[in-house]
N, C-alpha and C positions, 0 to 999 in steps of 0.2 A: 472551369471555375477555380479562382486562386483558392487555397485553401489559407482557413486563420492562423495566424500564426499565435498561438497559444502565450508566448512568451509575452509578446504583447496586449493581449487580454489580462492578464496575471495582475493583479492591483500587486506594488511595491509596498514597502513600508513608509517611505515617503508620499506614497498617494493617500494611503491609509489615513497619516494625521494630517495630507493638505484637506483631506473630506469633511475630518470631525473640526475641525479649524476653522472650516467652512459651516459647517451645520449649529456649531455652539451658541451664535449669538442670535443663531434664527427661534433652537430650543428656548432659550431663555428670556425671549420675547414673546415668544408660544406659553410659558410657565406662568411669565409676568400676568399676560391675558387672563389666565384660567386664574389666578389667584386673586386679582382685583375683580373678576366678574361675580367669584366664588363666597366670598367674602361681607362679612357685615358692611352696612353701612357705615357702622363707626369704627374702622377699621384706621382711617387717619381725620376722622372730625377736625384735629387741631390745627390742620395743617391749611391756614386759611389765609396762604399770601398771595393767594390767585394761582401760583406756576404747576396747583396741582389738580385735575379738574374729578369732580362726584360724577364724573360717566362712566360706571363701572358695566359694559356691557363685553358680548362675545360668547362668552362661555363655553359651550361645544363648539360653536360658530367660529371660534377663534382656533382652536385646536386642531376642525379641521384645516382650517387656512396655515396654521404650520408646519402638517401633514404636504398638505401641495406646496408649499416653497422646496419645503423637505425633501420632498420629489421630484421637485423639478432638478436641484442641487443636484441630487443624486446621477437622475437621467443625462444631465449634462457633463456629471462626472463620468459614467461608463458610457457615452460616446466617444469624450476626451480616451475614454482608457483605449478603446476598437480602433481607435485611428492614431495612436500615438500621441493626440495631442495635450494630455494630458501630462504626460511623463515630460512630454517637452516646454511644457510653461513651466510647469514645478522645476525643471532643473532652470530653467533661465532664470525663474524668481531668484531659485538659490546663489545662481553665481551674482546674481547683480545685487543681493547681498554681502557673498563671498565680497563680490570687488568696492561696495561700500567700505565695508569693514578695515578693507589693505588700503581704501585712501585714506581714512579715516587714520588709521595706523601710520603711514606715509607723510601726511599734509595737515600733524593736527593744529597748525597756525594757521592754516585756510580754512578750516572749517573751525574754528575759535571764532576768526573774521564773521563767516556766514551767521553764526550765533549772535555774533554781536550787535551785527545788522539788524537783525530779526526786533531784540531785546531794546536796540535805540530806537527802531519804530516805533513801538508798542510804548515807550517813556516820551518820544517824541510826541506820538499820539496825543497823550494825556496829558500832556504840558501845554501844549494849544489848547487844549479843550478846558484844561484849568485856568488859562491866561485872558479867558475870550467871557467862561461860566463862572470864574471864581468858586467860593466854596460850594456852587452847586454842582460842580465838575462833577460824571459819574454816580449823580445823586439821581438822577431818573433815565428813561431808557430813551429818551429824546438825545441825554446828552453821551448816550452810551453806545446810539447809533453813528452820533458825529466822530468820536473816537474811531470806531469800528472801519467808516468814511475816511481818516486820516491815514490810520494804519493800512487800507485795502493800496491807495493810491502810495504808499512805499510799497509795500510787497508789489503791485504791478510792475513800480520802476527794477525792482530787484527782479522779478523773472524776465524783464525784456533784457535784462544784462545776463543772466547765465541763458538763457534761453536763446538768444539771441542768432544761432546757427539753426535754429530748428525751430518752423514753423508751424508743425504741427503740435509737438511740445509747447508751444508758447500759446498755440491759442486753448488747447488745455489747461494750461495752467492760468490762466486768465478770465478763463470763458467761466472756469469753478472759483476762482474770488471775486470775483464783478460779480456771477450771479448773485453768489453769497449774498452781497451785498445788498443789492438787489430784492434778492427775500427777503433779507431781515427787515430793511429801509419802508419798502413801501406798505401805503396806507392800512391799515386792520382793517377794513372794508376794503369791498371790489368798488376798483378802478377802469381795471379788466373790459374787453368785449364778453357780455352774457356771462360773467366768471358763476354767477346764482346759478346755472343752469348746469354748466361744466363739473360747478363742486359737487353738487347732487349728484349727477355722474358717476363722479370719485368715490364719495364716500356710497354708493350702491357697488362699487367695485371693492370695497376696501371688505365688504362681506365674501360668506362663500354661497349660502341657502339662505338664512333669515338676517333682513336688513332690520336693525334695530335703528329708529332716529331718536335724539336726542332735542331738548329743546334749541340747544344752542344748532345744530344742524336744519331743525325746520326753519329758526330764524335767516340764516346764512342762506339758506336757499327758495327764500322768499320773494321775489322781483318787487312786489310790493311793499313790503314790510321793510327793505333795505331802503326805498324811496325817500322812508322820515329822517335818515340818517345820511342822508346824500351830502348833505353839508358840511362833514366830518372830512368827506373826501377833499374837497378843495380845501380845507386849511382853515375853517371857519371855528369861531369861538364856540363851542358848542357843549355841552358837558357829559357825556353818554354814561355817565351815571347817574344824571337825572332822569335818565327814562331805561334804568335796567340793565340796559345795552353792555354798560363795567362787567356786571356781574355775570352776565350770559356769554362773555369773552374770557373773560378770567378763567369761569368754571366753576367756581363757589358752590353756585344752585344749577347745576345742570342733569334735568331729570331726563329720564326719558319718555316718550310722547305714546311713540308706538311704532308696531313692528310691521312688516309683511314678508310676504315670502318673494325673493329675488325672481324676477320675470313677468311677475302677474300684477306689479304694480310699479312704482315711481315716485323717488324722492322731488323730482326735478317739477314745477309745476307746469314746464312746454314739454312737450314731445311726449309720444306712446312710451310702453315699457315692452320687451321684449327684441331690442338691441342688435344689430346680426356680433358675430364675432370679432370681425373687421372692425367696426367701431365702437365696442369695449374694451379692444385692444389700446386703446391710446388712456385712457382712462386707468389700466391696470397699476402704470411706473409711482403716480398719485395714493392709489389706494393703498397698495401696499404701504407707501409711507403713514398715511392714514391710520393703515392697521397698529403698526408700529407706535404712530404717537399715541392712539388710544388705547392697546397695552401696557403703556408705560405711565399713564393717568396723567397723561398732558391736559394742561388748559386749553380748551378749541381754538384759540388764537394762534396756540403753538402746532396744533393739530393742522391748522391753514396752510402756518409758514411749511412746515413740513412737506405737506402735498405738494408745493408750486417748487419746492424743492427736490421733490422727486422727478415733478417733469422737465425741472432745467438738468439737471445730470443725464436722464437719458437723453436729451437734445444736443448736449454737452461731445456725447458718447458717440453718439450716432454720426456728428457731423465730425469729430476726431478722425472716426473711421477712415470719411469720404474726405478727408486732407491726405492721410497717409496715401490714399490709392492713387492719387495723382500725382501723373509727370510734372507736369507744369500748373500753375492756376489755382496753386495752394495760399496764395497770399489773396488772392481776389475771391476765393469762395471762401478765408476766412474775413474779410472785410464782412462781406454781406452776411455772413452768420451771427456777424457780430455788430449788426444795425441796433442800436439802441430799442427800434419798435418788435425788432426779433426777440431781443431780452426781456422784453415787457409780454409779448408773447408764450416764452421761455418760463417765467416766473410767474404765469399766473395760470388760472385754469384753461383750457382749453385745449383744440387740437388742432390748431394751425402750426405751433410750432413739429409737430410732429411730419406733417405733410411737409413741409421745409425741409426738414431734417433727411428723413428716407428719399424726397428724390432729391437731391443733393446727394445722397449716397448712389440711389439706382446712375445716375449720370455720371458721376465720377469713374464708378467701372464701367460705364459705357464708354467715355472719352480714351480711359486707358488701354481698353482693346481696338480702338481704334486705331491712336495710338503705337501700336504695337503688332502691325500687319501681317510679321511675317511670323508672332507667337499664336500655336493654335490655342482656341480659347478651353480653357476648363468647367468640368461641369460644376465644379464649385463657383465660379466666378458666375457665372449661372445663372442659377442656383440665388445666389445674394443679388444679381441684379434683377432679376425677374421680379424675386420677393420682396425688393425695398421700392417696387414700385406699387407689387399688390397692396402692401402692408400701410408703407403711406398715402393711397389715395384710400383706401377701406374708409374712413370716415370725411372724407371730401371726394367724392368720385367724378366730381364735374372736371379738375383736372386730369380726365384719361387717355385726350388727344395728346398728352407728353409723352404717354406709351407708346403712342407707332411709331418713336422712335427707334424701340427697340428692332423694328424689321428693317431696318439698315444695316444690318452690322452682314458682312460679305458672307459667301459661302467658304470661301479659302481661310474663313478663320475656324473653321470645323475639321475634324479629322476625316468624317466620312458624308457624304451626302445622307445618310441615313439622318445621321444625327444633327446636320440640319436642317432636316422635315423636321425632327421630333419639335426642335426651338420651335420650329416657325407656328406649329400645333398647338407647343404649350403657349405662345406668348398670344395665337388669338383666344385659345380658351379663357387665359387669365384676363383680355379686355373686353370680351362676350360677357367675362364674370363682373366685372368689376362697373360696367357699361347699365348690366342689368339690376345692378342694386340701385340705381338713381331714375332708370324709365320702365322696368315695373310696376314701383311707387306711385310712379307718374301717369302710369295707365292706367293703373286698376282704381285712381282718385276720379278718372275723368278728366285727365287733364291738368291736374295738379287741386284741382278742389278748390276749396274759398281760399287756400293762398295762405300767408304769413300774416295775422290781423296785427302787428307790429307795425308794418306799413302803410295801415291807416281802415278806415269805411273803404273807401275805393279800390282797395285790393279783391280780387276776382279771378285767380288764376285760369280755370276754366276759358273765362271770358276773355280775360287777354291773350291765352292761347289762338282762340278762334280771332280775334282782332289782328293779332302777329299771320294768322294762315289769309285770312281775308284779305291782309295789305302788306305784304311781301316788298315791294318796294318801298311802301312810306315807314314800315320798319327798318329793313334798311339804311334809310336816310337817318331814322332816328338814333338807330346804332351804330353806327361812322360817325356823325355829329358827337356821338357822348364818347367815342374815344379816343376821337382830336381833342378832346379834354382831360382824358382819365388818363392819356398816356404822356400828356405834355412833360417835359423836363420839368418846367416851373413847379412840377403838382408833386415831385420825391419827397418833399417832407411828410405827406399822406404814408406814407411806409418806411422812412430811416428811424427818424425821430419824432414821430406821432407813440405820445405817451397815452394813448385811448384815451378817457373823459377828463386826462390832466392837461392835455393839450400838447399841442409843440414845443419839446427842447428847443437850445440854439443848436447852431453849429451842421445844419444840415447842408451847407454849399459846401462845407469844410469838407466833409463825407464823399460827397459826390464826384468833389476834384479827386477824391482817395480812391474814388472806385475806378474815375476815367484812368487814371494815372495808373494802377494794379492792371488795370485792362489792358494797357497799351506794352506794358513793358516786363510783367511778371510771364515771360514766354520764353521759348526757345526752340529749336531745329522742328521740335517731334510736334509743334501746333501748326506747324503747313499743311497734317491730316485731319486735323480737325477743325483747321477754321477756313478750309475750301471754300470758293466759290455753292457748290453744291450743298457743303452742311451747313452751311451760313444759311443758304434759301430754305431750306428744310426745318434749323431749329426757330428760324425767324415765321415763319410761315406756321406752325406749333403752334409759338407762344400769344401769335396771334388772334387765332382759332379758338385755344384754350381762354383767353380773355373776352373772347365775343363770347363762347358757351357759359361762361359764367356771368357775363353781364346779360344775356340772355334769360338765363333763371333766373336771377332777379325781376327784371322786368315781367317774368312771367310771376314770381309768387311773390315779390315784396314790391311793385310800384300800379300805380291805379291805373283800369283800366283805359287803354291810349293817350296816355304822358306821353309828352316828347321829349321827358329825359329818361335816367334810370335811377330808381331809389337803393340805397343800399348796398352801394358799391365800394366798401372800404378798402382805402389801400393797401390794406396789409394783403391783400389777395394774393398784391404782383410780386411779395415776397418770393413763392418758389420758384418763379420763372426767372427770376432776376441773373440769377448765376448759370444757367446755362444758355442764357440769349447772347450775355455777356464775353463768357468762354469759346461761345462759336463767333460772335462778331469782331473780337478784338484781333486787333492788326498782327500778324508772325514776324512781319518784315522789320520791327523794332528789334534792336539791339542795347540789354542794358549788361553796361558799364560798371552799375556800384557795385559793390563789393555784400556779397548776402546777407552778413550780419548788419551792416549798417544799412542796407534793403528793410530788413524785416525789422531792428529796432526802428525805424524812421514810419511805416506801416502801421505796428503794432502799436507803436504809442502815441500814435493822432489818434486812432480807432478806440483805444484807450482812454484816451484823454476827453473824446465826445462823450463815450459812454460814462464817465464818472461826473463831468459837468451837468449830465442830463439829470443823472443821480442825487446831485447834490441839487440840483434847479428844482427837482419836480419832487423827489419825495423829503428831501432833509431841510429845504428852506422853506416847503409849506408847514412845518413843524413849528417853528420859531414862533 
């Protein structure tokens, strides 16, 4: 057994303040909490311009959720310390300030330029907005999203010019100002799939033991109670301060209702309470922001934006990853990441973005070990691919036939045959696991039970169960028939540019030529491993599978007994398939030509360019 090397456990002094550097704004969001939970009511009475909201909850609840971030930080700190990787991010932060600092020092008429850039946006911004609103320019937050709108689409053009050599940079840097926008832009009500249900979720996650609701939280996670206000959404004249609605967004009067103890009951008015870990896991990146905004006596509006803002950065983060890991196929698994219906996904409640996100990462280190035939694989590489398959099907586990992917990967990429028994061990344990959270359920109901009553009286899962076993081939026919339709070309706007209950953007054929185009020709030498004859039949043969088991459930708990279609089959489904059908079927034998930087600016800013039209179509011009 290697023995520790003591030197390397040893915290530095530079570890020491990267820790507390790290801990201070979490203390002081933990302080925040306890002192507005703590506190009089008329502690800020006057403060009555809506941005601050009278939900002063948490209290020990809040202090412990300080305690676990705190912990977590920490834990993450002395593993970084056991394995060096702590010393080694801290000294690369350092230098790639060091070398800021020396171009800054070196080049200060290029970064004057960069400044100045920045500063004419931001005046350019507001010169339109004032030229178009006159003196109402800046005068409400309609005309303060349009500026935001102006300014977002120069800052894109400005990082597709410095960014321009590096693709993975650029969809970060992108993928975090488009969101932005994104958040801020869209409706103050759900537009979202089920976002009522998801935000309930969140703020049960944004607790540690006792969830405290507020009125403005039981409103927001009302399926019914948001019904009277559905007209808001589409852009309709509507005044939602005539029925309260203002004030229960603002924060003004926001009381709280009442409390329960986490596990034993539910904000959400579908689904049981008692969650497995897998899928409160996606729920977590939300809450936390949650916490934060209602530490800091946000108004639930900003409390909202918040949340959808927590889950676009972890999406953001996750699919960053899965670009760096790959050889080739970084411009086409940033297209599709960067589908407009992805970002609406992205930025509102839910956990589809998440399943997106994690396998797009589990496949990215799959392709790269593939890849890379003659590198033996490591147990860290592992390790994160195993996990980002567990971690993103945890709350959708009907995509698990993606997993058997994982039993491809050769024995010669192991050191020793032991330890590829072990893989082969852990990867059926983890689909036995992940298998048995969706047909447990499923058996111990009976068969699925009375079903999804969303999809109508007629729904009967049971019953349809026994009708699908009874007629094996007239289901069958029924399900081939409905995928010669759900899988048509013509039907992509269902998943690029499908803005959920706002409808279709334009610009969805613009899209699709972007993805055939990335497909064909974002390749090189090392994809003759991975788009064989063999893994082509194999990931195409998957994704297939995976779409009939999913239109499957449906059929069994959201469509009436023996329909000869399927209810409930929305496109956003074939989001996470899309990128590794793609990446296996796209041609090697293309040779491209352009020149990289003018590759990825030409890529980045159609993809760009969709998404902000979509932006401006669907949430800035229902405003006006």
């Amino acid at each position: 057994m290697e023995a520790i090397d003591m030197k390397r456990v040893k915290p530095s002094k530079k570890s020491i303040v990267a820790l507390i550097i790290l801990l201070i704004p979490v203390l002081l969001v933990g302080a925040s909490n306890f002192l507005f939970a703590t506190t009089s009511y008329k502690f800020i009475t006057d403060l009555e311009s809506g941005m601050v909201s009278r939900q002063w909850i948490g209290d020990y609840d809040g202090v412990l959720m300080t305690l676990i971030i705190s912990s977590v930080i920490i834990a993450l700190w002395l593993a970084g310390l056991y394995t060096g990787h702590t010393t080694k991010y801290i000294d690369r932060f350092i230098k790639r300030v060091t070398n800021s600092i020396r171009f800054i020092k070196r080049n200060p008429k290029k970064v004057l330029r960069h400044i100045g850039f920045v500063i004419a946006v931001i005046i350019i911004s507001v010169a339109i907005e004032a030229r178009f609103a006159g003196g109402a320019a800046l005068r409400s937050l309609i005309s303060i999203v349009r500026v935001l709108f102006y300014a977002t689409v120069g800052g894109a053009l400005y990082f597709i010019v410095i960014f321009r050599s590096s693709p993975e940079k650029l969809f970060l840097s992108l993928s975090l100002l488009i969101g932005f926008l994104y958040v801020a832009a869209h409706p103050p009500l759900w537009y979202g799939w089920d976002n009522e249900i998801h935000y309930a979720r969140a703020v049960e996650e944004s607790f540690v033991i006792n969830v405290s609701v507020s009125e403005a939280d039981y409103f927001l996670a009302d399926t019914h109670g948001l019904g009277r206000f559905t007209p808001l959404i589409s852009g309709l004249d509507n005044d939602p301060e005539s029925s309260g609605l203002g004030d229960l967004l603002s924060g003004k009067d926001n009381q709280i209702l009442f409390s329960f103890r986490k596990g034993t009951d539910t904000l959400a008015k579908m689904g049981g309470s008692g969650h497995s870990l897998l899928k409160r896991l996606v729920y977590i990146p939300a809450g936390i922001m949650i916490f934060i905004g209602r530490s800091l006596v946000l108004a639930p509006v900003f409390i909202v934006k918040l949340g959808t803002l927590g889950n676009h950065l972890m999406y953001t983060a996750i699919v960053y990853l899965a670009i760096k890991r790959l050889n080739t196929g970084k411009h086409l698994l940033a297209v599709i990441a960067m589908f407009p219906t992805a970002f609406v996904l992205s930025t509102t409640f839910g956990y589809d973005h998440w399943v997106t996100a994690f396998i797009m990462l589990g496949f990215a280190y799959y392709f790269n070990e593939l890849q890379n035939p003659k590198k033996k694989i490591e147990l860290k590489n592992i390790a994160i691919m195993v996990a980002s398959f567990i971690i993103g099907l945890g709350p959708k586990a009907i995509y698990v036939p993606l997993m058997l992917i994982l039993y491809f990967i050769k024995k010669n990429k192991f050191r020793t045959l032991k330890g590829y028994r072990s893989y082969i061990i852990s990867v059926t344990c983890a689909i036995l696991l992940i298998t048995a959270s969706f047909i447990i359920p499923f058996l111990s109901s009976g068969g699925g039970g009375d079903g999804d009553f969303r999809g109508g009286s007629d729904v009967n899962a049971a019953s349809q169960t026994q009708f699908i076993l009874s007629n094996p081939l007239a289901y069958a026919g029924i399900l081939l028939n409905f995928l010669w339709g759900y899988l048509n070309i013509y039907t992509v706007q269902n998943y690029v540019t499908y803005f959920a209950h706002l409808g279709n953007a334009s610009f969805f054929n613009l899209i699709w030529i972007l993805v055939g185009f990335v497909a064909l020709t974002d390749r090189s030498e090392k994809d003759t491993l991975t788009s064989s004859i063999k893994t082509k039949t194999i990931i195409a043969f998957l994704t297939v599978s995976t779409v009939a088991l999913i239109s499957t459930a449906l059929y069994v708990d959201f469509t009436g007994v023996g329909s000869n279609s399927i209810a409930g089959m929305s496109g956003r489904y074939l989001i996470p398939v899309v990128f590794p059908f793609l990446y296996a079927v796209g041609s090697f034998k293309i040779r491209n030509y352009i020149s990289k930087s003018a590759y990825s600016s030409c890529v980045f800013g159609i993809i760009s360019f969709v998404l902000l039209f979509g932006a401006w179509e669907k949430f800035i011009n229902i405003l006006d």
